[in-house]
C-alpha positions in Angstrom: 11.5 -9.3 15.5 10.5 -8.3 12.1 9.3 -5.0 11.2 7.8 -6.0 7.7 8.3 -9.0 5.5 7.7 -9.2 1.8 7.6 -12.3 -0.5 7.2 -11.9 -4.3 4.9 -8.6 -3.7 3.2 -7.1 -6.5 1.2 -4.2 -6.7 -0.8 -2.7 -9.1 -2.4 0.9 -9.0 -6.1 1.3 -9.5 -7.5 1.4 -12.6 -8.2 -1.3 -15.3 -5.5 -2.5 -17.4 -2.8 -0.7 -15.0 0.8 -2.4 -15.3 2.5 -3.6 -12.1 4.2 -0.3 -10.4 6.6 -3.2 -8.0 6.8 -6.4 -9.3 7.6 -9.6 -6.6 9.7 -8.0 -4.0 11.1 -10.2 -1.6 12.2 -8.0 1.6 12.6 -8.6 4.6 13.3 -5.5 7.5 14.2 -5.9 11.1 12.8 -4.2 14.1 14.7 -1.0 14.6 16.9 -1.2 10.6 17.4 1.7 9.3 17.6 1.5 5.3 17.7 3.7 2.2 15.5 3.2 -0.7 17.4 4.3 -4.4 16.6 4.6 -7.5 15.7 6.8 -10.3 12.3 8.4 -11.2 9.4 6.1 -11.8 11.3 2.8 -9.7 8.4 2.5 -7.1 10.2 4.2 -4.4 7.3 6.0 -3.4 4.6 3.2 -4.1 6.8 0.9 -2.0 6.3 3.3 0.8 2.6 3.8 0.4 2.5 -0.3 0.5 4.5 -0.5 3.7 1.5 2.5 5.1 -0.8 0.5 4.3 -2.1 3.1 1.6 -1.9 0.5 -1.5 -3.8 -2.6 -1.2 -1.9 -5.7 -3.0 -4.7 -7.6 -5.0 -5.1 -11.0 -3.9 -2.6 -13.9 -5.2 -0.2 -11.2 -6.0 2.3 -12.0 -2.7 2.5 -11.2 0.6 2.9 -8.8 3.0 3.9 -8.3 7.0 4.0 -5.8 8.8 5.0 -6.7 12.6 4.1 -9.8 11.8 0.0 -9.6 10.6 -1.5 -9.2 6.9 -2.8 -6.0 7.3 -5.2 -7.0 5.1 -6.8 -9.9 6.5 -7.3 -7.4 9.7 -11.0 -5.8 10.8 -11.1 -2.0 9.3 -10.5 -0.9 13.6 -7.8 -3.4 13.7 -5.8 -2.0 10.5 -6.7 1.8 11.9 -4.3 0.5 15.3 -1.9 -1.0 13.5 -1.8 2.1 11.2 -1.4 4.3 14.4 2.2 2.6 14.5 3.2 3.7 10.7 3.8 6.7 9.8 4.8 8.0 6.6 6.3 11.3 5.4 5.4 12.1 1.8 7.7 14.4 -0.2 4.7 16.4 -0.5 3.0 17.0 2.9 -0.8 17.5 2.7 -1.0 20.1 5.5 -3.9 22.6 5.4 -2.7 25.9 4.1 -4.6 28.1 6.8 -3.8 25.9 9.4 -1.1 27.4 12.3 2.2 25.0 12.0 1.4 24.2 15.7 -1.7 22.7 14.5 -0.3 20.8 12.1 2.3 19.2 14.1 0.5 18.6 16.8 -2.1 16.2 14.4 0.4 13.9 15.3 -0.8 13.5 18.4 -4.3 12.6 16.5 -4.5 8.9 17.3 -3.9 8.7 20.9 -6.4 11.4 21.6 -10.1 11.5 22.0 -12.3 13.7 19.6 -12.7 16.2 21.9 -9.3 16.4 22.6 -8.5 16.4 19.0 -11.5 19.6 18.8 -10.0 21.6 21.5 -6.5 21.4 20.1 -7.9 23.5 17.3 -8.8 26.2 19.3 -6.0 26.0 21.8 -2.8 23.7 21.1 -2.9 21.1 23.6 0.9 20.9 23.7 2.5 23.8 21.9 6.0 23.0 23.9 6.5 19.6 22.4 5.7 20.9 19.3 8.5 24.0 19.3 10.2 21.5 20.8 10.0 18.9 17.6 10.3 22.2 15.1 13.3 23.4 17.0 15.2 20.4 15.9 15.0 20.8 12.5 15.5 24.7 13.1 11.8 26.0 12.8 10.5 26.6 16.8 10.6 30.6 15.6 7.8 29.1 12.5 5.4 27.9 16.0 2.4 30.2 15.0 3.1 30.9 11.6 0.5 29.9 9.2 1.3 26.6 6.7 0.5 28.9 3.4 3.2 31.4 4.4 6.0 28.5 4.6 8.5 27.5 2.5 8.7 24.3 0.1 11.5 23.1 2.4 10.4 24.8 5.4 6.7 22.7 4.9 8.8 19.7 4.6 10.9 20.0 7.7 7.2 20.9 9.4 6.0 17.2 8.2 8.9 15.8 9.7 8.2 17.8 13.3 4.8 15.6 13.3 6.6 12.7 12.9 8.9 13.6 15.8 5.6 13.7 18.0 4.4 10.4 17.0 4.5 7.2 18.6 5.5 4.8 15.5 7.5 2.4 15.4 8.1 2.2 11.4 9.1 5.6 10.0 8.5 5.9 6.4 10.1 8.9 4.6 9.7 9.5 1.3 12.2 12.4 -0.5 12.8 14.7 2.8 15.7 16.3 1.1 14.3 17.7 -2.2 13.2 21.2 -1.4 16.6 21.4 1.7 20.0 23.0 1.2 23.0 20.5 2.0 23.4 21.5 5.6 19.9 21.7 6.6 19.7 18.1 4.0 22.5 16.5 6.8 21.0 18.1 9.7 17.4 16.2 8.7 19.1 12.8 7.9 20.8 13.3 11.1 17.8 14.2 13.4 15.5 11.1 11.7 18.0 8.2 12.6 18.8 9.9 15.7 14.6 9.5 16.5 14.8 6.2 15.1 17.6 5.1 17.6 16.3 6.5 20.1 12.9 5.4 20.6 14.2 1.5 19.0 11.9 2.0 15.3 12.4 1.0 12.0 14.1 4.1 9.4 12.9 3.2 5.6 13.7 6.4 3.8 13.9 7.2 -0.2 16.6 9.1 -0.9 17.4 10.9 -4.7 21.0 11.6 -3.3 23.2 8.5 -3.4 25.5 10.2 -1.7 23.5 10.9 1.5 22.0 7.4 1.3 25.3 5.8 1.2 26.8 8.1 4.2 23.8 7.8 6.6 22.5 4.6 6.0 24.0 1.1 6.9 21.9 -0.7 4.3 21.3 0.1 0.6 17.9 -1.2 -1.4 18.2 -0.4 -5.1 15.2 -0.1 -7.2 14.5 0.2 -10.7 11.5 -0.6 -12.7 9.4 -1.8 -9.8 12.4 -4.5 -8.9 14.7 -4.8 -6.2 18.3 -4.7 -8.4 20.3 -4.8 -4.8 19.6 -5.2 -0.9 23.5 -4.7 0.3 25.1 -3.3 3.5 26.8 0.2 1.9 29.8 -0.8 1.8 29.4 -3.5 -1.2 27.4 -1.1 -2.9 29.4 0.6 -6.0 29.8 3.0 -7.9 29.7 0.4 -11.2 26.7 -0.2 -9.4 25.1 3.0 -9.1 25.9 3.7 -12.2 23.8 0.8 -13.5 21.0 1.5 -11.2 20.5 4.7 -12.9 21.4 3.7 -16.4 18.9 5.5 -18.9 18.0 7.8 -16.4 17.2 11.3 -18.0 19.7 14.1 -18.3 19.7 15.7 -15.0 18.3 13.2 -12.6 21.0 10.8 -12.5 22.8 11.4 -9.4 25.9 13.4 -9.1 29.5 11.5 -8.7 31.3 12.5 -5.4 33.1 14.9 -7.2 30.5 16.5 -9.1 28.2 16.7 -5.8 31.0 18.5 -3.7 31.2 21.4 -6.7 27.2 21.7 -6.8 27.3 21.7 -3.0 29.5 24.9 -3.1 27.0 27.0 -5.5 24.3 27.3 -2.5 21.2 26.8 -1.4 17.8 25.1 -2.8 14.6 26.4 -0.9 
């Protein structure tokens, strides 16, 4: 069964006159893959997510898109609300309320499967605070249960988005940049805990990555983009270094990725939070 299936997809951002952001991708992602997205700044990582949410709206004529196996597009505004409930994506930057308790905020996850009163109670009294200590435990953060959103860390507000995600039920996980604001063991413990989820409950793991390293040691399958274009869709281990180094060809001083070597040495000078 296939998760999502793209042929020669282009999207363009609002706005007239507007170049293309991705330009015809072709992709096509099995139920329960698990896949890294690469490239450097400004590739469409990020818009490619959004499209795969559901967020960005291809214009008509410019390709196709699947996702488990409907145009979500072609769907009533109720239909594409259910079929949203089984996406869910994980911006870099979560929009979470800043006076909002962290057990609020994880347990909107819970959103769509509850009725409106349901969802009104919860913000007076946490329906389920013990799932959601439960889903911040994993990513070390059940002592943040009660804190307030404002009073959290860059990283810290990230790991919280991720704790949501943990109590939803979708079956596409869509996670864009979870390791920018994490220090490198907290960074493996995340990757770790996301495909472990993924596994688990038999969904689909599309996740952009800045680190090439951590892409190519978590993920079986490597999507390289770069100027709104697919440049590779390989398994990792026929993905190389000549290759990477391509991929990121041109790319400003100080974003190209690290070499293995170089990333060991920065790893060993601490902690980003």
């Amino acid at each position: 069964m296939s998760t999502y299936s793209l042929k020669q997809l282009t999207v363009r951002h609002l706005g007239a006159g507007r170049p293309a952001a991705l330009h015809q991708i072709s992709l096509e992602v099995a139920q329960g893959e698990q896949l890294a997205l690469i490239g450097p700044s400004g590739a469409g990582k990020t818009t490619l997510l959004s499209t795969l949410a559901c967020a960005h709206r291809p214009e008509p004529g410019d390709g196709r898109l699947r996702a488990f196996g409907v145009d979500p597009w072609a769907l009533s505004e109720k239909q594409r609300h259910r079929l949203r409930a089984r996406l869910f994506l994980a911006p870099q930057t979560p929009p979470l309320p800043p006076r909002q308790r962290v057990v609020t905020a994880v347990l909107a996850a819970r959103l769509p499967q509850w009725s409106l009163w349901q969802a009104l109670v919860s913000l007076i009294k946490p329906q389920d605070p013990e799932a959601a200590w439960q889903a911040l435990s994993r990513f070390q953060l059940g002592d943040k249960l009660y804190s307030r959103v404002d009073r959290l860390s860059g990283g810290e507000r990230q790991r919280c988005a991720l704790a949501r995600l943990l109590l939803s039920n979708a079956q596409a996980l869509l996670v864009d940049e979870p390791l920018s604001a994490l220090d490198p063991t907290l960074s493996q413990l995340t990757l770790a805990t996301l495909r472990q989820e993924a596994s688990a409950r038999g969904a689909t793991l599309i996740c952009s990555l800045h680190q090439v390293d951590m892409a190519r040691a978590h993920f079986p399958r490597i999507v390289g983009l770069k100027d709104g274009r697919i440049v590779f869709d390989l398994p990792r281990q026929d993905v190389s270094d000549a290759m990477i180094t391509e991929l990121y060809q041109n790319e400003a001083p100080g974003e190209t990725p690290a070499a293995p070597h170089e990333t060991a040495a920065r790893l060993a000078v601490g902690a980003c939070f």
